[in-house]
Each structure stands twice: as C-alpha cells, then as structure tokens.
N, C-alpha and C positions, 0 to 999 in steps of 0.2 A: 504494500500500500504506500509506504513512504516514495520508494524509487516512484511509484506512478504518478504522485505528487511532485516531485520533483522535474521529474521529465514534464510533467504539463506546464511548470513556470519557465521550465526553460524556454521551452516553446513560444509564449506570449511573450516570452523576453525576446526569441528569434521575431516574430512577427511585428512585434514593438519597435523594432532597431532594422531589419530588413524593409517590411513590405512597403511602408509611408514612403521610405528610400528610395527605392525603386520604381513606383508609381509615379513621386514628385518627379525623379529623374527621366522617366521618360515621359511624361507630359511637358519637359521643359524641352527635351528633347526635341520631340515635334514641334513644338515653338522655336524654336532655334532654326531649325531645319529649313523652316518658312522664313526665316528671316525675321520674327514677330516681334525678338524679344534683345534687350538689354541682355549682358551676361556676369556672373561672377558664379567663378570656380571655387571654393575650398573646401577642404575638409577637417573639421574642427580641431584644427592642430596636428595633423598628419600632411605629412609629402605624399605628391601623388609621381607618377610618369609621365613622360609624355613624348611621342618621337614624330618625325617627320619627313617625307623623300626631298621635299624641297619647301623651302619659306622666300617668297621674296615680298620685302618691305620698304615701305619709302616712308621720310621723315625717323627715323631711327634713333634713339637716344638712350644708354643705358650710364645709370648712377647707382650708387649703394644707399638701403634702405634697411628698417627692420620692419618682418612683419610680424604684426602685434596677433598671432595666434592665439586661440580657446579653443580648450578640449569642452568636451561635452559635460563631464563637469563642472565647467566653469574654471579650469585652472587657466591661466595666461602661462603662453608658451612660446615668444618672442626668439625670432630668426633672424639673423642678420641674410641680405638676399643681395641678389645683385638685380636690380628692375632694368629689365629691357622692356622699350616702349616704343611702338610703331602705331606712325598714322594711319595707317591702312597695311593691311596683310594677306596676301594671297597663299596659302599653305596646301601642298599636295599629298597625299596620304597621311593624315592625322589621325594618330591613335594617342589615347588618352585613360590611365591605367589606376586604378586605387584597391588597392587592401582591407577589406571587415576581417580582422583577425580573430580567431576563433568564435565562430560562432558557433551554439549548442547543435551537439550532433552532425556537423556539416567539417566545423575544422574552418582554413583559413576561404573567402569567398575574394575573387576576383571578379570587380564591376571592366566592364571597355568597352567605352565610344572612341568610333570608330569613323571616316568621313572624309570626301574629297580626295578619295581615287581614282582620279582624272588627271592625264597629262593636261586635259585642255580647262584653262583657266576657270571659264564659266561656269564648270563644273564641281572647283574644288574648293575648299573651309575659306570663308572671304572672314575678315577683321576687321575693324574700324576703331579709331583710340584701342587698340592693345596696350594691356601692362601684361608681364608678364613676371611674380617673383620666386628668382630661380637661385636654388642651391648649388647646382652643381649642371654644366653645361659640355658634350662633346659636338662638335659639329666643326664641318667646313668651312668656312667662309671668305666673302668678298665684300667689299667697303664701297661706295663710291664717295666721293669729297669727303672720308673725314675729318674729322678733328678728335685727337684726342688729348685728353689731360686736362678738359678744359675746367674750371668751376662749375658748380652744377647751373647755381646761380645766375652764370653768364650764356647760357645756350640759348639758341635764337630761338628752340620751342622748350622754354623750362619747364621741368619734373613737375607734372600737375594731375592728380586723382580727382574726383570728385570737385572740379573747379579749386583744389587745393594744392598749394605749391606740399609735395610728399618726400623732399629729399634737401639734406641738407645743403644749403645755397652755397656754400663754401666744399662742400665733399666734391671728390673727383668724378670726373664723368667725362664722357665719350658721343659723339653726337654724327650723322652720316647723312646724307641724303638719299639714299638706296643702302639697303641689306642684300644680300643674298645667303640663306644657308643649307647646306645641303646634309643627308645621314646626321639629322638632328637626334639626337639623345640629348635628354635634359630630367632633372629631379624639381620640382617646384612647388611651393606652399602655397600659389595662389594664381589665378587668372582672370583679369577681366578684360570686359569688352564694351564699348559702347554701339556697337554692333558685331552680330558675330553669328553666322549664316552659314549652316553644317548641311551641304549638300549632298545625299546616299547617306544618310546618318544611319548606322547600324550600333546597335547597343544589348551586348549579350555578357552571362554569369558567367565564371568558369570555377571549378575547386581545383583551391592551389593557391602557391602565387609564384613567382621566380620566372626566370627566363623557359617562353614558350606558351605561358598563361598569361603574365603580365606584358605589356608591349616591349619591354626589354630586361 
C-alpha cells in the first residue's frame, strides 16, 4: 500500500512539472512558427544547447553581462555570459536542447526544437533584436567591419534589453556589421527575440541526454 502511495505522488509530481511544460511549449511553439509571437528562452537557472549549420547576422554586437538566473525554487543563480546580439538573424538548421533531470520512473527526459532546414533562406529560423546569453561558444566565423575592444558604452548600437542599456558602458565589447557562423555549438542561459519565426518547427521527447539525444 505504501509503495502505491508513493508511486501515485510521484506521478502528479511527473504531471505537475512535465505536462503544463510541454503543452505551454508547444502552443508557443506554433506561435512562433507563424511568426505571432515575441520570444524569451530560459530555463529556471539551467543551461540549455543549442547548434546551428549556419547563422548569418547583420548589426552584431557582443559584451559581457550576468545573467540574473532562478531556479524554480526561487534561489538566484547569476552567470556571468558573454551577450551576442544581432539585429536580424537568418539561422539554418537550428536545434535547441534542454535537460528534466530525473524525472519519476522515466530517469533523465530530453525536450528538442528543432527548425529551418532549408539551405534557402525563406525557409529557415528568421530573428529580429536577438540576444543571445552564452556560456561557452565553438563555431566558425567571419566579421565584416569590425571593431573590437571597443567600450560597450561607445558602440554605434549600444547593449540594450528591454529598451534598457544591459551591459556595463565601460566593459569590453566587440561590435561588426555582418556575422557569419558556421558548425555553431554553443551552451546558453538565455534567448530572446523581439521576433523570432521557426519555420518546419519540429518538437519531440527523447530519454536520455548526452550526445545523440541532446543536439550535441
């Protein structure tokens, strides 16, 4: 009797912390999809993944930042990031990878959206005001005009969130007119968009997590 008691709170604990998840996620999902919606990525004080075949960006700008994390219970869990920000973004094969670790009876669950598997532009994850705060970055890249070392302070488009300057005016910073990045691998605490339009939006569970479940 006990074990069966036990197993049944597990379960409304699994349903508690899963189904709302995955329901909100993919109804934003679809909204996204359409282009309907504003965007903001995180997950309550957890790093996610996130990889790419190609990003190309124009107005480019990246500064150091922290981001001010909460877990779900409310603890603060502040990262120092490095914020890449692009006025517009074109990105082709974007996958996008997060961790529910142990969940009852199931073990660790792998969430991935998936989007803009198209060499042809029209078809692949568009951006608008991107930020993007990232831990840990591999990728390719090429620069067109830029400038770096500059003050954040002094960039012709300064570090600005939510119509808020988000980076210290005196911290270093790097600023381009064009991005290009290619075999993007990156670990990131946070993502938003002031538009952000996931074209073939595919969004599937996996158990597990590591390379081959998670997008890398």
């Amino acid at each position: 009797m006990e074990s069966q008691v036990r197993g049944g709170t597990r379960w409304k604990r699994f349903a508690v912390v899963m189904v709302p998840s995955v329901a909100a996620t993919a109804a934003i999902g679809v909204a996204l999809a359409q282009g309907a919606l504003a965007a903001s990525f995180s997950v309550s004080g957890q790093s996610f993944k996130v990889t790419a075949k190609e990003l190309n960006g124009t107005g480019f700008s990246q500064y150091g930042a922290v981001d001010p994390g909460v877990t779900l219970s409310g603890e603060k869990t502040a990262h120092a990031v490095a914020v890449s920000a692009f006025d517009t973004a074109y990105i082709e094969k974007m996958c996008q990878s997060v961790v529910t670790p142990s969940v009852p009876f199931l073990g660790d669950i792998t969430l991935r959206l998936e989007a803009g598997d198209s060499s042809d532009q029209d078809k692949q994850v568009y951006a608008k005001n991107l930020y993007i705060d990232v831990e840990e970055l591999d990728a390719n890249a090429v620069f067109t005009d830029i400038n770096i070392g500059v003050a954040a302070g002094s960039m012709k488009n300064p570090p600005m969130k939510g119509g808020k300057e988000v980076a210290n005016p005196n911290g270093f910073g790097q600023e381009a007119r064009k991005a290009k990045l290619t075999d993007v691998k990156q670990t990131a605490w946070a993502t938003t968009a002031g538009t952000f339009k996931l074209s073939g939006l595919h969004m599937s569970l996996h158990k597990g997590k590591g390379a081959g479940v998670e997008c890398y």
